[in-house]
C-alpha positions as CSV (number, residue, x, y, z in Angstrom):
1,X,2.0,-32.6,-53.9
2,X,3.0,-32.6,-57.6
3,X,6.3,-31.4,-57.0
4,X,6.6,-34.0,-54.2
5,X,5.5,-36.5,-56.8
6,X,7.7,-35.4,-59.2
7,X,10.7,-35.7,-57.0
8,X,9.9,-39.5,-57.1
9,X,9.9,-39.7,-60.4
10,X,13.2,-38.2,-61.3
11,X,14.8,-41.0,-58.3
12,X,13.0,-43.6,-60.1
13,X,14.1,-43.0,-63.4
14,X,17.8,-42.1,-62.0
15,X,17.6,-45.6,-60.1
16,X,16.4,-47.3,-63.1
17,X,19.2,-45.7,-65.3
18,X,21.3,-46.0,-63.3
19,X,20.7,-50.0,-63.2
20,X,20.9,-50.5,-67.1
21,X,24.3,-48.3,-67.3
22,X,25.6,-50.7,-64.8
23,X,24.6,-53.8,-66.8
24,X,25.5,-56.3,-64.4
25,X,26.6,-59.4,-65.3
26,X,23.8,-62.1,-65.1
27,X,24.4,-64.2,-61.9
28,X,23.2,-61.1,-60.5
29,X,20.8,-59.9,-62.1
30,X,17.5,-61.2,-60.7
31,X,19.3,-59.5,-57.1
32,X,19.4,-56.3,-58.5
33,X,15.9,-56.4,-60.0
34,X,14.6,-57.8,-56.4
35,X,16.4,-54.7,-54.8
36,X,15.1,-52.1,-57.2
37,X,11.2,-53.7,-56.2
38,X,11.8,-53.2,-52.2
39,X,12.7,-49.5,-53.0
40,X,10.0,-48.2,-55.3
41,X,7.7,-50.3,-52.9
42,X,8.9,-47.7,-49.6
43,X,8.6,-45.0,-52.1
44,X,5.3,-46.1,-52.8
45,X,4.5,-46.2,-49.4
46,X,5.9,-42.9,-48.4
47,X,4.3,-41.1,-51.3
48,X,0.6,-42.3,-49.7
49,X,1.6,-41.4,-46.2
50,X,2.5,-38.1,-47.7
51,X,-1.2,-37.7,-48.9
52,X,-2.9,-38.6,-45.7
53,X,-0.8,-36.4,-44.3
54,X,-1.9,-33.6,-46.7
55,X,-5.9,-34.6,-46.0
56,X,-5.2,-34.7,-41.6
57,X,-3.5,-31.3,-42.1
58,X,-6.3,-29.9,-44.7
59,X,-9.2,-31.1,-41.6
60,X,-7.3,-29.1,-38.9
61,X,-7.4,-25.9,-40.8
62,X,-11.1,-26.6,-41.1
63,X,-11.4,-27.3,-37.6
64,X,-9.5,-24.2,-36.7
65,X,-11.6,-22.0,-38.7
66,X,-14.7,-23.7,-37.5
67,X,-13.9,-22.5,-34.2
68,X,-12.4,-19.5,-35.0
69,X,-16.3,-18.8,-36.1
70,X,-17.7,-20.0,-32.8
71,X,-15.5,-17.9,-30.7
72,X,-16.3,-14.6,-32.7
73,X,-19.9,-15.7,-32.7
74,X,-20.0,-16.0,-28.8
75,X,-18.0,-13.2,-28.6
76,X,-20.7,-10.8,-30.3
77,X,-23.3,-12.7,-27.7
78,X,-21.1,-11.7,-24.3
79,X,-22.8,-8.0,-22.8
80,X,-20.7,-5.3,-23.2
81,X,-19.3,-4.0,-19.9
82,X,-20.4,-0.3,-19.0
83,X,-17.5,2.4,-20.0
84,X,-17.8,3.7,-16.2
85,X,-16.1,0.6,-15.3
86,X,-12.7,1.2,-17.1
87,X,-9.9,2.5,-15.0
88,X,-11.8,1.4,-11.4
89,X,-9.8,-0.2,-8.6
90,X,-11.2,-1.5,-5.9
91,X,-9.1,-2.3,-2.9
92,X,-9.0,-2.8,1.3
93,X,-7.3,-4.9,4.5
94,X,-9.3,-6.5,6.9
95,X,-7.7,-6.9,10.5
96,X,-8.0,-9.2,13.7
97,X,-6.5,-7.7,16.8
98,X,-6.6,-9.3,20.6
99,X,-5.7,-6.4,22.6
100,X,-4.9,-6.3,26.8
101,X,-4.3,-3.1,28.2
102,X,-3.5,-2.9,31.8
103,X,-4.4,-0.1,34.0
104,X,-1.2,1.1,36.6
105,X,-4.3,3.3,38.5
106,X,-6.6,0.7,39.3
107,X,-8.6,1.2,35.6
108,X,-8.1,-2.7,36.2
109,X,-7.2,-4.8,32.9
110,X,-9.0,-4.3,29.5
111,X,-9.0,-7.4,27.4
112,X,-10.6,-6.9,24.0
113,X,-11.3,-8.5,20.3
114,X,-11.0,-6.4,17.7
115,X,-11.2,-6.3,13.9
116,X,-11.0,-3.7,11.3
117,X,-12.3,-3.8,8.0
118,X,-11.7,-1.2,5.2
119,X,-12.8,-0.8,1.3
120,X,-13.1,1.4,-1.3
121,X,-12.6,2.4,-5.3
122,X,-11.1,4.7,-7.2
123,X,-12.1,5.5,-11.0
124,X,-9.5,6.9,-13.0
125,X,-10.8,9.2,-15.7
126,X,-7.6,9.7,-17.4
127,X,-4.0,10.8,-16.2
128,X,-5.2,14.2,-14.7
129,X,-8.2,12.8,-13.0
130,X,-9.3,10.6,-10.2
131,X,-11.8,10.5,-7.7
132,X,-11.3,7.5,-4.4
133,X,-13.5,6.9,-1.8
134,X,-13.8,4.7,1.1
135,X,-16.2,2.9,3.9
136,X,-13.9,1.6,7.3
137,X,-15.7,0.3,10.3
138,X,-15.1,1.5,14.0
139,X,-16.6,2.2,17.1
140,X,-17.2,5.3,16.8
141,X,-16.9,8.6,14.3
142,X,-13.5,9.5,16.1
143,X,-10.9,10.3,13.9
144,X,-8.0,8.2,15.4
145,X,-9.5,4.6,15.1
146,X,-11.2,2.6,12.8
147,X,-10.8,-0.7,15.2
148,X,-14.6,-2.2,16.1
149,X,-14.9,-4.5,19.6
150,X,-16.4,-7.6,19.2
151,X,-19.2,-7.6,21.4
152,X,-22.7,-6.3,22.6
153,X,-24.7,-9.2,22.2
154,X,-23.4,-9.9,18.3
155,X,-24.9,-6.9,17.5
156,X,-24.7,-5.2,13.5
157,X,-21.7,-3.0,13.2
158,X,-21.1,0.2,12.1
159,X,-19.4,1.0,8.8
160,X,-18.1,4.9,8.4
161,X,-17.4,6.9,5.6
162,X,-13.6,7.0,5.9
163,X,-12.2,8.5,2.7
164,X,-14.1,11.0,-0.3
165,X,-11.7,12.7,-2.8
166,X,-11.2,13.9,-6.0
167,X,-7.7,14.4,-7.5
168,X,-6.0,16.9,-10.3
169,X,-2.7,16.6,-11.8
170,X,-2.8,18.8,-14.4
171,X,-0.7,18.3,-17.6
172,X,0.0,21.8,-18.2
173,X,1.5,21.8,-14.3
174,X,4.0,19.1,-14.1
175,X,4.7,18.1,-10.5
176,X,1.5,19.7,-9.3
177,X,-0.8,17.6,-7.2
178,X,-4.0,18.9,-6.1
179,X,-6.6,17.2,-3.9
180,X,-9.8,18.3,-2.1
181,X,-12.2,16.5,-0.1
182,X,-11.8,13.8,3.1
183,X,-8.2,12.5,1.8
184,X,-5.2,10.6,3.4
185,X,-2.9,12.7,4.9
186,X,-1.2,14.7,1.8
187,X,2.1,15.7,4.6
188,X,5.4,13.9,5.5
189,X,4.6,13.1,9.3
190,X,4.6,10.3,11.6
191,X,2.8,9.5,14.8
192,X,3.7,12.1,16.8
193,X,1.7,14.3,15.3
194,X,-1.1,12.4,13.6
195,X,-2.7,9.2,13.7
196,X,-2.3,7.1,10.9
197,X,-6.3,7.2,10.5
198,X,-6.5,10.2,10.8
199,X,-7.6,11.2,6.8
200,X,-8.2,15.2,6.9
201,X,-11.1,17.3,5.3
202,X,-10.4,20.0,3.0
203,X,-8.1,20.9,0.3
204,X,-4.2,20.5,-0.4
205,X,-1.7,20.7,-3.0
206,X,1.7,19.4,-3.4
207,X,4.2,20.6,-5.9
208,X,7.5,18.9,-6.5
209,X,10.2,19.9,-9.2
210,X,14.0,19.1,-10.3
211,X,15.5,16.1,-12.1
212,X,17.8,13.1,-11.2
213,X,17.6,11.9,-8.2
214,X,17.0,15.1,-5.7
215,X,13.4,16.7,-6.1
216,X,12.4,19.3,-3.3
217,X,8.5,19.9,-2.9
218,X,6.7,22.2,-1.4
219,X,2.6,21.6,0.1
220,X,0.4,23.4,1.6
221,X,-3.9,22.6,3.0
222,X,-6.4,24.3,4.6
223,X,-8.8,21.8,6.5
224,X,-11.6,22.2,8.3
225,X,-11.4,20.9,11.7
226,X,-14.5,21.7,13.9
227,X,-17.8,23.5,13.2
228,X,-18.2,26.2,15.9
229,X,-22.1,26.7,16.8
230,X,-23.9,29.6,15.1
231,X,-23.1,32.7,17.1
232,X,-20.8,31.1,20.0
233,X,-17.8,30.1,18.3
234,X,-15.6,30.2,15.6
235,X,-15.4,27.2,13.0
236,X,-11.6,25.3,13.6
237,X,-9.5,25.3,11.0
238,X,-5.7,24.6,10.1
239,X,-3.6,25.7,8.0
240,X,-0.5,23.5,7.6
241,X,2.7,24.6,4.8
242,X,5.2,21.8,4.2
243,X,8.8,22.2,2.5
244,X,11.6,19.4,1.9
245,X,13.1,17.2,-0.7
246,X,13.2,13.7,-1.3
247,X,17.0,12.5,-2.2
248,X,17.3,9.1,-4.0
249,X,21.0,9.3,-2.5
250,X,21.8,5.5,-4.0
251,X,20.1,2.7,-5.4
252,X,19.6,1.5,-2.1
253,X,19.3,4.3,0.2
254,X,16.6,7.5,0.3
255,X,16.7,10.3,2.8
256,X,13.4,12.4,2.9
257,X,13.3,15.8,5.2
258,X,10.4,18.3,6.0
259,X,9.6,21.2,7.8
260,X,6.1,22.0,8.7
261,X,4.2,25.1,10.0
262,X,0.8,24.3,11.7
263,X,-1.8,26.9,12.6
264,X,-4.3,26.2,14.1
265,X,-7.6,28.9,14.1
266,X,-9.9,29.8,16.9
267,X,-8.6,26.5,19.0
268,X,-10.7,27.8,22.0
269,X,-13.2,26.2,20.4
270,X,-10.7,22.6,20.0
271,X,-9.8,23.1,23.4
272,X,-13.6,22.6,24.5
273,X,-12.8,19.0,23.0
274,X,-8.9,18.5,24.0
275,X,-10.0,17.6,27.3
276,X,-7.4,15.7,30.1
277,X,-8.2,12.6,28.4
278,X,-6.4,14.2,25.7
279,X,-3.2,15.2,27.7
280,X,-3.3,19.2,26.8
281,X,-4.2,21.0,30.0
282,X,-7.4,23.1,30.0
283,X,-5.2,26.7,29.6
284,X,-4.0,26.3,26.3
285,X,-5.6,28.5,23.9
286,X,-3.4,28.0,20.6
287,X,-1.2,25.7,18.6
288,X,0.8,27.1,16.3
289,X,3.5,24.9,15.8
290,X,6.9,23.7,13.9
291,X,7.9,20.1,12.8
292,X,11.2,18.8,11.5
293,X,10.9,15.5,10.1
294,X,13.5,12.9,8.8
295,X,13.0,9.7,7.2
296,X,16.2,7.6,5.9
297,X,15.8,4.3,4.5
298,X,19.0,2.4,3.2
299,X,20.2,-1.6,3.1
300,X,22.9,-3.1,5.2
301,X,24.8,-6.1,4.9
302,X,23.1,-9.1,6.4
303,X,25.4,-10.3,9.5
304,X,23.5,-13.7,9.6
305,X,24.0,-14.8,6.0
306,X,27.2,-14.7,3.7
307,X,24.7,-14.1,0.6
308,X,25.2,-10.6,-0.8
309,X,21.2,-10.1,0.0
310,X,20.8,-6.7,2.4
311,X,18.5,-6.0,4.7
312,X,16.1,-2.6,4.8
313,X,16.6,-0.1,7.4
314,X,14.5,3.0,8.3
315,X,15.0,5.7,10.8
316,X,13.1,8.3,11.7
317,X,13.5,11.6,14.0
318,X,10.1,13.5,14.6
319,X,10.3,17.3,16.4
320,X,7.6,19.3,17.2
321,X,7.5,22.7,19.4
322,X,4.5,25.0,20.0
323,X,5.7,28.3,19.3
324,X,2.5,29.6,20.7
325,X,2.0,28.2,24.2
326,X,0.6,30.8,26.7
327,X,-0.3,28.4,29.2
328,X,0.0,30.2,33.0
329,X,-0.4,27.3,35.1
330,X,3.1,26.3,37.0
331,X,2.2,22.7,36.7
332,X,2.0,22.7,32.6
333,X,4.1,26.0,31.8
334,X,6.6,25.0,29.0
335,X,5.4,21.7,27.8
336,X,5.3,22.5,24.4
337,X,7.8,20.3,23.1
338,X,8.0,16.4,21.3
339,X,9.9,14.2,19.6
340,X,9.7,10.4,18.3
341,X,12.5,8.3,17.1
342,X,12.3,5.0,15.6
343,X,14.3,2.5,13.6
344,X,12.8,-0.7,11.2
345,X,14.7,-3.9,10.1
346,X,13.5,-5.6,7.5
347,X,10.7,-5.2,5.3
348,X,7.2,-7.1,4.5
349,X,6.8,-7.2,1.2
350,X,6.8,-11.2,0.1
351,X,5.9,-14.8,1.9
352,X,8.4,-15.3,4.8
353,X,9.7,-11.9,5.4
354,X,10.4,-10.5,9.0
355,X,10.8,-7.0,10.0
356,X,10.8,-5.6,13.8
357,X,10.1,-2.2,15.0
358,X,11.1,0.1,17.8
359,X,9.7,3.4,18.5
360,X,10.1,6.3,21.3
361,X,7.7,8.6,22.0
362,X,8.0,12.0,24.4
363,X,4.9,14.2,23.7
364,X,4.2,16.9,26.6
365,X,0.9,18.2,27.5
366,X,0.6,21.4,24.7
367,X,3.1,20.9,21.8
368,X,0.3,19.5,19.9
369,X,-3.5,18.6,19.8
370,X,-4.0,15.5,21.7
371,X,-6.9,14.6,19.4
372,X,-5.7,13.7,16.6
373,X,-2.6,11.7,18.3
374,X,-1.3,7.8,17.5
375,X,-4.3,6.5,19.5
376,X,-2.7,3.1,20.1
377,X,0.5,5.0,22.1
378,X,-2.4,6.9,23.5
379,X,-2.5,11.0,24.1
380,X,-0.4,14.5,24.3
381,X,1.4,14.3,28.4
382,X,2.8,10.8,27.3
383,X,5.9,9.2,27.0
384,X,6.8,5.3,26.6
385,X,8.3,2.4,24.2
386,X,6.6,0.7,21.4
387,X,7.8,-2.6,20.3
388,X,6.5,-5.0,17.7
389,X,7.5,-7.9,15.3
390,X,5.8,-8.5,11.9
391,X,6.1,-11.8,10.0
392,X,4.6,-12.4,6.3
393,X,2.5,-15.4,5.9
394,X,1.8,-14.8,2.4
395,X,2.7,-11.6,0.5
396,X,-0.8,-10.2,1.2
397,X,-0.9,-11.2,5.1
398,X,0.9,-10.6,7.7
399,X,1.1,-11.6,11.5
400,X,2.2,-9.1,13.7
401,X,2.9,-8.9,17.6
402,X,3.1,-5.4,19.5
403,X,3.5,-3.9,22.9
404,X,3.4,-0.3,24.3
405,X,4.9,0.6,27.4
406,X,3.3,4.2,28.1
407,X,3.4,6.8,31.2
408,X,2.1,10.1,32.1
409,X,4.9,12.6,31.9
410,X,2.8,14.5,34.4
411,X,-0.1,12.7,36.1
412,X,-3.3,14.0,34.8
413,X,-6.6,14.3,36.9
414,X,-8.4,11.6,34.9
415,X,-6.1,8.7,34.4
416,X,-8.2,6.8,32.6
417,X,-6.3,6.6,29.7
418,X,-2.8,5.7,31.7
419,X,-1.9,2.3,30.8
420,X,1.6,1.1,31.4
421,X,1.1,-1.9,29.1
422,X,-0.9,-2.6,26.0
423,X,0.1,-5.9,24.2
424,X,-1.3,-6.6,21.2
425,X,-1.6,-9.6,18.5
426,X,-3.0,-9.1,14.8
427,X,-3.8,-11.0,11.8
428,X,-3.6,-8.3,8.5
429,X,-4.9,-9.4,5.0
430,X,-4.5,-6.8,2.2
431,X,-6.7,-7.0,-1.0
């Protein structure tokens, strides 16, 4: 403020001799003298402006550190979250299906509601460890569905323990992965030979090397399938060893290719549950089988716009053969081999994006477990069409319309599970 003041004073003093050099002749003085009063009146005037200015800007900084000291003060008062809660996710989808299914044996059509609801959490320790679980309703403990009918009197459903893992990726090991528990599936695969639900039990580990934009891997898990009963049968296990590569080929396009060897131990004892409704036939006494898969994903120009925007594209080609099919029976000898192939446009990713989906299946009776098949296309001895459409609402739902068109490649006993059509419509929210 002095210095602001003392700027003042030098004009003043410059203005006032400047006005006695001049020495104006007297008809004009009183002018000048009336002229020189206005201006050291707006000086005046600006000089007290200048001070209230100084006090408003003296009582904000008060004010500021007035609650400056508040906020600290509450923030001493707020409870202290628990350190287990640092590095916890917690995520799930909830799904509404309407589903019709009709019979082509005289099953008769199957019109159902259906929802499914999934949640869980995983902690993260620090970047080797990490522990997940997860609850999932469903109609039953069956591995291949988590869906629950709406029904039975609006009775309480069930809620299943659906995932329980711990993960290691060691520092000392880069590109090793290693898992053990009930875990998502740790394998490149596709429907024909697992279900999506389908989350094995056991152990597995994954190891992936190289630089740039190739990287093979190699995996291998032991799970445990079925527990044999004490001095009858053998416990069910499988051992499964992967091998491939993942090749970032452009920005824009990523081919993925594996080749897996399942064994499956003591399957008598899985054979007492692969029943017809299943598809394998009742002589098949092992599984030990080889699976090519191929995943490419690129973009292609859009032929319905002229903006440079592409559209995603994903084909797949699934093989499978059992190498260890003994089955004697002229009606199922040979039918150890399957296939899928399937091609996506479009993606679902943000509000107002479309993608559609079509899918063929060919799966004969004993080139691989039945159980543990896509349980929407339905079991081993099947071959058919799926089609479905899938439309974003919002980024974190999507609408989605499906239809399988599905027939025995040789007509079972039981046909119970021989539907020509299933149509389907669903409603997904992710959280």
């Amino acid at each position: 403020m002095a210095r602001t003041q003392f700027h003042l004073l030098v004009v003043i003093l410059f203005l006032v001799s400047g006005v006695s050099l001049a020495a104006p002749p007297a008809a004009s003085k009183d002018d000048d003298l009336q002229k020189l009063r206005k201006q050291m009146a707006k000086m005046a005037k600006r000089l007290a402006e200048l001070e209230k200015d100084k006090k408003a800007a003296t009582l904000s900084a008060e004010q500021k550190n007035l609650i400056k000291e508040m906020i600290q003060d509450s923030a001493k008062n707020q409870p202290v979250m628990p350190n287990w809660l640092d590095g916890l996710t917690f995520s799930g989808d909830f799904r509404l299906r309407m589903q019709n299914d009709v019979a082509n044996k005289g099953g008769g059509d199957r019109n159902r509601a259906r929802f499914r609801l999934r949640f869980g959490f995983t902690k993260k320790f620090n970047d080797e460890w990490l522990v997940g679980f997860r609850l999932a309703s469903g109609d039953s403990d069956i591995a291949t569905s988590t869906n629950q009918t709406m029904g039975g009197a609006f009775s309480k459903k069930s809620i299943w323990l659906d995932l329980a893992y711990a993960k290691y990726t060691p520092k000392a090991a880069p590109g090793l992965v290693l898992v053990a528990g009930k875990m998502k599936n740790p394998l490149v695969t596709s429907g024909l030979v697992w279900d999506s639900d389908v989350n094995p039990e056991g152990i597995a580990g994954i190891y992936s090397w190289g630089s740039g934009n190739f990287k093979p891997y190699v995996a291998a898990g032991w799970f445990f399938g079925f527990e044999g009963k004490p001095g009858k049968a053998h416990d069910v296990t499988l051992l499964a060893i992967q091998g491939g590569f993942v090749w970032q080929i452009s920005k824009t396009a990523k081919w993925t290719s594996a080749v897996t060897w399942y064994d499956w131990e003591d399957v008598g004892t899985l054979n007492t549950v692969n029943t017809t409704k299943y598809g394998n036939s009742s002589g098949v006494m092992a599984f030990q089988t080889i699976n090519f898969t191929n995943k490419l994903a690129f973009a292609m120009p859009n032929p319905f716009s002229t903006s440079r925007k592409r559209i995603p594209v994903g084909l797949t080609l699934d093989l499978i053969r059992n190498c260890a099919d003994e089955e004697t029976a002229s009606r199922w000898k040979g039918n150890d081999f399957g296939m899928y192939a399937g091609i996506k446009v479009g993606q679902n990713k943000k509000k107002g994006d479309l993608s559609a989906n079509y899918g063929y299946f060919y799966i004969e009776a004993n080139a691989t477990p039945g159980y543990f098949l896509d349980s929407s296309f339905g079991c081993a001895n099947s071959q058919g069409h799926v089609f479905s459409v899938t439309y974003s609402v919002f980024a974190a739902m999507t609408v989605r319309g499906q239809v399988y068109l599905t027939q025995p490649i040789i007509t079972p006993g039981d046909s119970s599970k021989d539907n020509d059509i299933s149509a389907r419509m669903e409603l997904l929210w992710k959280f």
